[in-house]
C-alpha positions as CSV (number, residue, x, y, z in Angstrom):
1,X,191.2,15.8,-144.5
2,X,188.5,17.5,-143.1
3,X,185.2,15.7,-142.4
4,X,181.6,17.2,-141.2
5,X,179.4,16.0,-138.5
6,X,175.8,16.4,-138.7
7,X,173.7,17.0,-135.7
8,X,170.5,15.5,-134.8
9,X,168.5,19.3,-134.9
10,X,169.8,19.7,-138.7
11,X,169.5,16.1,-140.1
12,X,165.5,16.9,-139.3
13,X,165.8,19.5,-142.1
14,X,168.1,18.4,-144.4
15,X,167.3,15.7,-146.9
16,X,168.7,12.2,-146.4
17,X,170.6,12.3,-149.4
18,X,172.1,15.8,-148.6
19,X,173.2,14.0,-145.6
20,X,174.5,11.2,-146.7
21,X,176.4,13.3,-148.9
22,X,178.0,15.7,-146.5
23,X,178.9,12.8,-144.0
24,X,180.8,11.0,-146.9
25,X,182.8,13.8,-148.0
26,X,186.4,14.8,-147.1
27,X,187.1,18.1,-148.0
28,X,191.4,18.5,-148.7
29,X,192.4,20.7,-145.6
30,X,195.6,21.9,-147.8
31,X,193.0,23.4,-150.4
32,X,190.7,24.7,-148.2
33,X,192.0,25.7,-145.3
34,X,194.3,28.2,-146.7
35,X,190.8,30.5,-147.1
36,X,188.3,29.1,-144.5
37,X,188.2,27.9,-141.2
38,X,185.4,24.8,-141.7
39,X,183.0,24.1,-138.9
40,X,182.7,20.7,-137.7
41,X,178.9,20.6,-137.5
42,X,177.5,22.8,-139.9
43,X,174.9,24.8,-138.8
44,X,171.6,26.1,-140.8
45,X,170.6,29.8,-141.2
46,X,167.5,30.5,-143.2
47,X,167.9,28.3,-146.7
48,X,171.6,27.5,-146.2
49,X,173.9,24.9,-144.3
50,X,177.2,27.2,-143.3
51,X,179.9,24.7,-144.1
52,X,182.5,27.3,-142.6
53,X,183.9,31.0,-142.7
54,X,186.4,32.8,-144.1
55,X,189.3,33.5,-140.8
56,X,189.2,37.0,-141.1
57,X,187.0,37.8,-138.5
58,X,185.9,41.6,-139.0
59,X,184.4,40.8,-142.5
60,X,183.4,36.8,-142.3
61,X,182.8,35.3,-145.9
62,X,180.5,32.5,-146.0
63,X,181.0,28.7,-147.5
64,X,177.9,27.3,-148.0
65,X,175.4,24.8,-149.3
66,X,171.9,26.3,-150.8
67,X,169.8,23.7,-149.1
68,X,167.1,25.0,-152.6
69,X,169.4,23.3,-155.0
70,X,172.0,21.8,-152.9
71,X,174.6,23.8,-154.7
72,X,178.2,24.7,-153.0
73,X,178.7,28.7,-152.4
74,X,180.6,31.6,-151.4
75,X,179.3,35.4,-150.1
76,X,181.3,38.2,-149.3
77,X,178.7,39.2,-146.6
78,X,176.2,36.7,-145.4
79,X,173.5,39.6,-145.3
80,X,174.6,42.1,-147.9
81,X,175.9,40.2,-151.3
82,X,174.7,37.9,-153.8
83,X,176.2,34.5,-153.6
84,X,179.2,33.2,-155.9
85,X,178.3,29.5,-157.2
86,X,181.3,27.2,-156.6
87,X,180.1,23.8,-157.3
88,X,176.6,22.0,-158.3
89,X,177.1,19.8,-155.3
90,X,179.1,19.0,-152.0
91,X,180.8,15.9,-153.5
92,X,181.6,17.7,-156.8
93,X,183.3,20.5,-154.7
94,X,185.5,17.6,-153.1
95,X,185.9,16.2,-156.3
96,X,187.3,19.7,-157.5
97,X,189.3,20.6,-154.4
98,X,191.2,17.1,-155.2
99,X,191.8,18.2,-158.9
100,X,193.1,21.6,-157.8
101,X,195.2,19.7,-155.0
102,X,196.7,17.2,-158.5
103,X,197.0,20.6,-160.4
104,X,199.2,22.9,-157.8
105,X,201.1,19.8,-156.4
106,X,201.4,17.6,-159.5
107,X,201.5,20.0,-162.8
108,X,202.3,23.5,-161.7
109,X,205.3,22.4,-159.1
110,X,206.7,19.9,-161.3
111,X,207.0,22.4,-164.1
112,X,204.6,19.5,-166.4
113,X,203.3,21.9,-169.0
114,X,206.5,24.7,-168.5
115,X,207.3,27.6,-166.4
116,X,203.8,28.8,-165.5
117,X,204.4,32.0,-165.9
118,X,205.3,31.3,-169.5
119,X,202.7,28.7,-170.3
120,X,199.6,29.8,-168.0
121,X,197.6,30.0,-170.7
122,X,197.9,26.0,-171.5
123,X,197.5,25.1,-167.4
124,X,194.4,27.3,-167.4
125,X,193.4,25.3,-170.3
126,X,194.1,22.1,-168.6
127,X,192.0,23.1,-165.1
128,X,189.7,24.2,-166.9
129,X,189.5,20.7,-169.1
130,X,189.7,18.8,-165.5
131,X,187.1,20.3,-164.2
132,X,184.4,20.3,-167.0
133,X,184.9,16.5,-166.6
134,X,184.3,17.1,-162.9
135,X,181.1,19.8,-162.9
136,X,180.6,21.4,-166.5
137,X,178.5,24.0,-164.8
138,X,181.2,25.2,-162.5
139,X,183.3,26.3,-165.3
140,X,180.2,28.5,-166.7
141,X,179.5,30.5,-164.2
142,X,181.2,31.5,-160.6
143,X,184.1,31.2,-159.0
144,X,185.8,28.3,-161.1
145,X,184.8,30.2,-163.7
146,X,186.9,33.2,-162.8
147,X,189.9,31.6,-161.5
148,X,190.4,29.8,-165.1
149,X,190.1,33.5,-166.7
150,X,192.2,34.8,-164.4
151,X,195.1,32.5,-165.3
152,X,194.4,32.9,-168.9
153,X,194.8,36.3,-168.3
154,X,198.2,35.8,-166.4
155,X,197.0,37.6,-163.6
156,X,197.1,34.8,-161.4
């Protein structure tokens, strides 16, 4: 499990609830680190706390926290693209992570719902029931969002 450190330059600027929330958290290596390398201390640029990158190094994505609305987000290119929302919150993108971690591990592997590739359609269904529970929002709009149509669609 991965955990963040904040250092005394950035808790100045962030809010004490932002960091209470960030130094709480555990992110699920497994999950994550399969797309990002995550910093230990996050560092601020401009409105946003960079959580980590993405390890290809000649075209870095961005994981980050909107330090406007505290939200959890992605970009393609830090100074080129608009942002894909992940999560309303730090500890809601755990909480997700977690439930994704249950889902791969627990329902997909163990065949719970049927061959996936048969039934993806009723697991999409079922991530996507998880994680309205989790962060309705998230399943609106971004990247959740997409990954649950994508499975309907049996592309993924």
């Amino acid at each position: 499990m991965h955990k963040f450190l904040i250092g005394d330059d950035e808790k100045n600027i962030l809010g004490e609830d932002l960091i209470k929330s960030i130094l709480k958290i555990t992110l699920p290596e497994k999950i994550i680190m399969l797309r990002y390398d995550l910093l230990t201390k996050p560092i601020i640029l401009g409105n946003d706390l960079i959580l980590g990158y993405t390890k290809n190094e000649s075209t870095k994505n961005y994981l980050y926290i909107n330090l406007n609305d505290n939200s959890v987000n992605h970009k393609w290119n830090y100074e080129k693209s608009s942002s894909v929302f992940i999560n309303s919150n730090i500890e809601l993108l755990e909480k997700s992570l977690n439930v994704l971690d249950f889902y791969l591990d627990d329902l997909i592997e163990q065949k719970e719902l049927g061959e996936y590739h048969i039934f993806h359609q009723r697991y999409a269904n079922l991530l996507e029931r998880l994680l309205t529970k989790i962060d309705s929002k998230s399943v609106l709009i971004g990247f959740w969002q997409n990954l649950i149509e994508e499975m309907k669609l049996g592309v993924i």
